[in-house]
Backbone bond lengths (Angstrom), bond angles and torsions (degrees), N, CA, C in turn:
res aa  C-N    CA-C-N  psi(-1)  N-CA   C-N-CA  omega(-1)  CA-C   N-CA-C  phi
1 X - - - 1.454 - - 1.527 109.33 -
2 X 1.459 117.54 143.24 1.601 115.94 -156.47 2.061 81.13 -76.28
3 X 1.283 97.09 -173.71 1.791 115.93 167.85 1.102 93.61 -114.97
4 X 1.417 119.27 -41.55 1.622 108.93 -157.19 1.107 120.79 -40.87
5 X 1.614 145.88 153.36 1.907 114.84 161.24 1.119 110.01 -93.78
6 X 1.123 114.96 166.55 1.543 145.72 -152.97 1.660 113.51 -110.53
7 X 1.018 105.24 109.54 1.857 110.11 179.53 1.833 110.66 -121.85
8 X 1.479 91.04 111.27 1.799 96.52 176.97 1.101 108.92 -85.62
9 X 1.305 136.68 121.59 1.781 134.72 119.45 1.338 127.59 -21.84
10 X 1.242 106.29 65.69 1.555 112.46 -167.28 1.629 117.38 -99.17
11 X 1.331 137.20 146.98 1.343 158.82 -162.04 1.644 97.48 -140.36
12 X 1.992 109.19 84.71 1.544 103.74 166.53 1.409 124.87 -58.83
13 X 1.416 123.66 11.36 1.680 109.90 159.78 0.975 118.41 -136.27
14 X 1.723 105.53 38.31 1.609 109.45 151.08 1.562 106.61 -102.75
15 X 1.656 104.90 147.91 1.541 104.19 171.22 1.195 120.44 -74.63
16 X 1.591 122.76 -22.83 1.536 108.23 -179.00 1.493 111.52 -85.69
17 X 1.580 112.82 -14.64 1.289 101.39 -176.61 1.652 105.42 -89.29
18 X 1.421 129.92 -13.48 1.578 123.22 165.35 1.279 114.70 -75.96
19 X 1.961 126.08 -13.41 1.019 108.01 168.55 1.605 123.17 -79.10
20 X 1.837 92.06 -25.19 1.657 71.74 179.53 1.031 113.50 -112.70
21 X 0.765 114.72 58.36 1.807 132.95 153.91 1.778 96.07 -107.51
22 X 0.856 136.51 -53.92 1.324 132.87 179.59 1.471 111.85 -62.15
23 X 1.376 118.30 -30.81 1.911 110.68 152.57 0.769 120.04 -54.67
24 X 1.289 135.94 -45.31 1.315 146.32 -151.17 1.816 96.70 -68.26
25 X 1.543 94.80 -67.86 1.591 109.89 -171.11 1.418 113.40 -68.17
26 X 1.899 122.51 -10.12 1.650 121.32 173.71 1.546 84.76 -69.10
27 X 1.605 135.89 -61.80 1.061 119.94 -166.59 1.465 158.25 -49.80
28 X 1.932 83.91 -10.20 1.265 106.86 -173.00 1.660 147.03 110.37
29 X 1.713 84.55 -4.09 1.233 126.65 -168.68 1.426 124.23 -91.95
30 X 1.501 133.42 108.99 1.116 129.62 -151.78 2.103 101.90 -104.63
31 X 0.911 123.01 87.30 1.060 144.40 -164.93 1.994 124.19 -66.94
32 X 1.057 112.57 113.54 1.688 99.31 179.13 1.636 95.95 -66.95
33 X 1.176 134.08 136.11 1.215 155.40 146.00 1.737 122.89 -84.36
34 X 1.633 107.36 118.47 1.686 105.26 -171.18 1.740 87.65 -127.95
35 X 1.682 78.38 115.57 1.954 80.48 171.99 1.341 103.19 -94.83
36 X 1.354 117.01 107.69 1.321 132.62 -149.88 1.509 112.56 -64.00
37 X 1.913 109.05 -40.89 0.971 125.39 -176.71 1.488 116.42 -59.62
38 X 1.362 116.78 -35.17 1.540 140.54 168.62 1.641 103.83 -55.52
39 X 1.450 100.97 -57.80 1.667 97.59 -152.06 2.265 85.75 -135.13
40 X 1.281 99.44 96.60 1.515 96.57 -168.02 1.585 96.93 -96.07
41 X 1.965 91.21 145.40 1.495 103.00 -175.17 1.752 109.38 -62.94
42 X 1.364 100.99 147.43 1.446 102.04 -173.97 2.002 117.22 -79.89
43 X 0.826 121.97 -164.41 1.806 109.14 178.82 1.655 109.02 -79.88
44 X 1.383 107.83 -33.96 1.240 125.48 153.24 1.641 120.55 -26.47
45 X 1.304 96.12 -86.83 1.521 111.48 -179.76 1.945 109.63 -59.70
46 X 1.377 97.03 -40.37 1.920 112.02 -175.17 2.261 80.17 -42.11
47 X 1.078 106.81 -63.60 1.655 117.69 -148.30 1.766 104.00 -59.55
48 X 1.199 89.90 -40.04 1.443 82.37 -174.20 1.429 126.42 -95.32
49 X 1.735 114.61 -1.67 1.280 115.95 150.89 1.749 106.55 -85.86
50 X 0.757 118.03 1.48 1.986 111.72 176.61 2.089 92.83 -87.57
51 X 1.428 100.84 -36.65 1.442 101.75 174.61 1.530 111.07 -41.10
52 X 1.869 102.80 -73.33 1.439 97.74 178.95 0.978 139.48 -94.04
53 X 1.876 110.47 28.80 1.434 133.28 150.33 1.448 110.26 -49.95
54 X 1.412 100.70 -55.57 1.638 120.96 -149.44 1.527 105.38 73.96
55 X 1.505 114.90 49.49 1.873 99.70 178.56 1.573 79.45 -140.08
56 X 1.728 88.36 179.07 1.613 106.30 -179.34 1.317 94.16 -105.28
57 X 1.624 101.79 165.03 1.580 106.83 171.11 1.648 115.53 -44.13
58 X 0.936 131.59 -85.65 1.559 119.17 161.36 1.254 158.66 25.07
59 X 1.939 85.11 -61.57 1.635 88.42 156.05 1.036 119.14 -125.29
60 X 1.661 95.04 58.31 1.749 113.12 153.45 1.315 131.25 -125.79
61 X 1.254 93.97 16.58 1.436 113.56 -169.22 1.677 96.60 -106.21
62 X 1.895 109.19 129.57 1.250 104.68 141.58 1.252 148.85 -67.60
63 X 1.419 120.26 117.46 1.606 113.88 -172.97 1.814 125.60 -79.66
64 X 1.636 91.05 -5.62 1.870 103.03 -164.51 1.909 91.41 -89.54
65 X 1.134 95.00 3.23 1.876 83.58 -166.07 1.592 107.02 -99.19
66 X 1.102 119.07 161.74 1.549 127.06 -153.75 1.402 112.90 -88.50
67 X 1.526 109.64 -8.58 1.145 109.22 -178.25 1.727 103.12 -100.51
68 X 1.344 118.20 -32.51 1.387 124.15 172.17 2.034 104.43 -60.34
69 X 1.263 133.89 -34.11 1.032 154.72 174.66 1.502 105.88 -55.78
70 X 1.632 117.62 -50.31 1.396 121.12 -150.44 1.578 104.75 -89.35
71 X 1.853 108.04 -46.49 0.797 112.75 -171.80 1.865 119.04 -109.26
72 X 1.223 99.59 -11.15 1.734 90.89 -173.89 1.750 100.59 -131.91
73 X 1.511 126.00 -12.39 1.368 99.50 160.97 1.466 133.84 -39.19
74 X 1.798 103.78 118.66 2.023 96.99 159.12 1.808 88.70 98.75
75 X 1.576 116.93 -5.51 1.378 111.75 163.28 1.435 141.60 -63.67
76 X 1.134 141.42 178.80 1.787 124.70 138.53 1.472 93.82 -133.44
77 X 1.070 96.68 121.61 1.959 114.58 163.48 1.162 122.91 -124.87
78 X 1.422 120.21 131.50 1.437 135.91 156.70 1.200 111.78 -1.59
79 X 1.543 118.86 176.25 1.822 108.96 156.78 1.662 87.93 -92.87
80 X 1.263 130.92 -39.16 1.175 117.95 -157.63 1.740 100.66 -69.71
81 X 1.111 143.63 -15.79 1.399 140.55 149.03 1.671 105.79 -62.89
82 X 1.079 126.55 -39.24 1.438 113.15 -143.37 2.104 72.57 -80.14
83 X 1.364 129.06 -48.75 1.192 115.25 -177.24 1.050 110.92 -70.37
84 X 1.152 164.55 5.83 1.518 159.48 135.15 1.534 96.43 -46.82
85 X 1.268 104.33 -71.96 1.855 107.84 176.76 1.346 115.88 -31.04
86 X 1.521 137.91 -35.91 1.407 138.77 -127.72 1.965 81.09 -122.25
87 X 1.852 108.26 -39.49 1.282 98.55 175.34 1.648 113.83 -70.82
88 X 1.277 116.18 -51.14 1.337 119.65 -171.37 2.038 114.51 -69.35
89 X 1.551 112.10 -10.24 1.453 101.23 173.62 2.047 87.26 -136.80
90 X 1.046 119.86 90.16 1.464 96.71 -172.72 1.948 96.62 -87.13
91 X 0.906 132.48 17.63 1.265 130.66 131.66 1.624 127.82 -19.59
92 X 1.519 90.62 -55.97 1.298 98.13 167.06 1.273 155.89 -95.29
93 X 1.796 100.67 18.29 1.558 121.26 164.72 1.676 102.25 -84.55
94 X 1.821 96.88 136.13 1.497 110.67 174.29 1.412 92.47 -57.41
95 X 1.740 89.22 162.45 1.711 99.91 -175.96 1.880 82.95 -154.63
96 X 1.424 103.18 159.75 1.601 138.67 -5.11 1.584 98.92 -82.95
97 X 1.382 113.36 116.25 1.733 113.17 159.87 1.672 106.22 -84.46
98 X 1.285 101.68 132.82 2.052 119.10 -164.84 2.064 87.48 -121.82
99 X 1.198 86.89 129.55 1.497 97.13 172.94 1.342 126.52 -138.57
100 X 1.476 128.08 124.12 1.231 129.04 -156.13 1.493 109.70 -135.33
101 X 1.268 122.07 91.38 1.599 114.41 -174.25 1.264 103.38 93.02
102 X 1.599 110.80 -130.14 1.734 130.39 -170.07 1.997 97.53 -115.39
103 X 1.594 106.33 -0.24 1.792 93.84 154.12 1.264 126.71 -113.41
104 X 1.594 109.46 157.02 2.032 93.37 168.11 1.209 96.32 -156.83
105 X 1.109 114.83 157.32 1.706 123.77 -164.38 1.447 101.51 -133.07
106 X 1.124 130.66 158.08 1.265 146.15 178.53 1.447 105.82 -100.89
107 X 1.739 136.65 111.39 1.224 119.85 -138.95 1.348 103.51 -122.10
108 X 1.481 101.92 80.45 1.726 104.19 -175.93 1.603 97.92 -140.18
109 X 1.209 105.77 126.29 1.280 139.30 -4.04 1.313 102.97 -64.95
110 X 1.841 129.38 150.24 0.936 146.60 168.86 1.630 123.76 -18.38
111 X 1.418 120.56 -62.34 1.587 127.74 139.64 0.907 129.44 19.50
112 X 1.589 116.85 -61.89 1.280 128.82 -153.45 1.628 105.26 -87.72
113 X 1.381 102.31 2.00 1.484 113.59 -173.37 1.854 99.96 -69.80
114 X 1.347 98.84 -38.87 1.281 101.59 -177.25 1.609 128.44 -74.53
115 X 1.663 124.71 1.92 1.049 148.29 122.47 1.599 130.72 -4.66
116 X 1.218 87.63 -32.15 2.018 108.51 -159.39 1.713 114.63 -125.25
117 X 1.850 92.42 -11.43 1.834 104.81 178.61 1.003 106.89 -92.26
C-alpha cells in the first residue's frame, strides 16, 4: 500500500468519480478531495498533473460536454490553448484524476483507482 496521500479531482455528480472516491475510502484511505469545479486547477497545477498523467493537454479534455461542443468543436489548438480552455471551462477536465506521489491516473473505469493503493 503506497504512504504517499492521495488527492482526487473529484466532480460529486459524476458516478465514476463518487465511485472512486468510495474505493479509495473501502480501503482505508483518507483522501484530500478537490471539487475542481469549486476550486479549479490552475495552468500551473493543469501541467503538472498532465506530467504525471503522461498525456497531452488533449486528452484531457472532455469532448461530450457542452461547453467543449459550443466553443472548441472542429478546432486545432495548441496545448497551451487547450490549457487555457481546461482553466477557463474546467468542466472540461476528465475526472476523477487520483494522485499519489509523482503518479496519477485518470480513474475510469473507477478500478483503476486501485492501481495507485
Amino acid at each position: 500500500m503506497s504512504t504517499s496521500p492521495i488527492r482526487i479531482y473529484h466532480n460529486p455528480r459524476c458516478s465514476k468519480s463518487r465511485s472512486a472516491c468510495a474505493l479509495i475510502a473501502e480501503n482505508g484511505i483518507a483522501a484530500e478531495v478537490v471539487e475542481y469545479l469549486q476550486t479549479p486547477p490552475s495552468k500551473k497545477e493543469l501541467r503538472a498533473l498532465l506530467k504525471k498523467l503522461g498525456m497531452k493537454p488533449d486528452e484531457l479534455v472532455r469532448q461530450g460536454e457542452a461547453e467543449f461542443k459550443e466553443f472548441y468543436a472542429g478546432r486545432t489548438l495548441t496545448d497551451e490553448e487547450w490549457l487555457d480552455a481546461m482553466v477557463a471551462h474546467p468542466i472540461l477536465i476528465e475526472r476523477p484524476i487520483v494522485v499519489c506521489g509523482d503518479k496519477a491516473i485518470v480513474a475510469r473505469p473507477p478500478e483503476r483507482v486501485l492501481e495507485l493503493l
